[in-house]
C-alpha positions in Angstrom: 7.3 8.5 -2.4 11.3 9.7 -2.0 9.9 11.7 0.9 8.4 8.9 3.0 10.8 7.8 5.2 12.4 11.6 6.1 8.4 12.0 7.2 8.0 9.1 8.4 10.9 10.3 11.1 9.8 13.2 11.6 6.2 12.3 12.1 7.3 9.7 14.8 7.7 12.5 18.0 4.5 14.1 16.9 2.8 10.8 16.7 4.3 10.2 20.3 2.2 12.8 21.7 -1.0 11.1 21.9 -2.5 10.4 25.5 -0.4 9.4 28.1 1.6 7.4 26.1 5.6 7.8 26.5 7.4 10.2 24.4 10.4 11.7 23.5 10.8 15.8 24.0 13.0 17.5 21.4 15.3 19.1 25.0 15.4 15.1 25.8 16.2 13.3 22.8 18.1 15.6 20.3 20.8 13.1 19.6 18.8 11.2 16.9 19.5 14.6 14.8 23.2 13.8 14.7 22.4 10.5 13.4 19.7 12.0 10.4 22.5 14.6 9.6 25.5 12.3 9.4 23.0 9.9 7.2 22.0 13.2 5.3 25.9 13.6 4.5 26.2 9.9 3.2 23.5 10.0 1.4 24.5 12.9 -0.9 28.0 12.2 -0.4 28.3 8.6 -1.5 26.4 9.4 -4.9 28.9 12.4 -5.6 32.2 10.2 -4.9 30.9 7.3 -7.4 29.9 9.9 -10.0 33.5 11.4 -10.0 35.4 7.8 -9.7 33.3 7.2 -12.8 34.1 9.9 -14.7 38.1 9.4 -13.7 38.2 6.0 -16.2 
């Protein structure tokens, strides 16, 4: 279940490519990857910068 919502965003371009419905090609709309890597960052940063506050007291 702690893999959902990285599939889930993945999954959404392929998903996209059903009929003639509009969709977004990876040459066209590779700026969401700047977004998932910056939240990537935070999310393994943040934990790693409590756990060492915590362990300065």
């Amino acid at each position: 279940m702690k893999y959902a919502l990285p599939l889930a965003l993945v999954a959404g371009p392929a998903l996209a490519h059903s009929g003639d419905a509009p969709h977004v090609h990876p040459h066209d709309g590779a700026s969401w990857l700047i977004v998932v890597a910056l939240l990537g960052v935070v999310a393994v940063g943040a934990p790693l910068a409590l756990a060492r506050l915590r362990s300065r007291k």
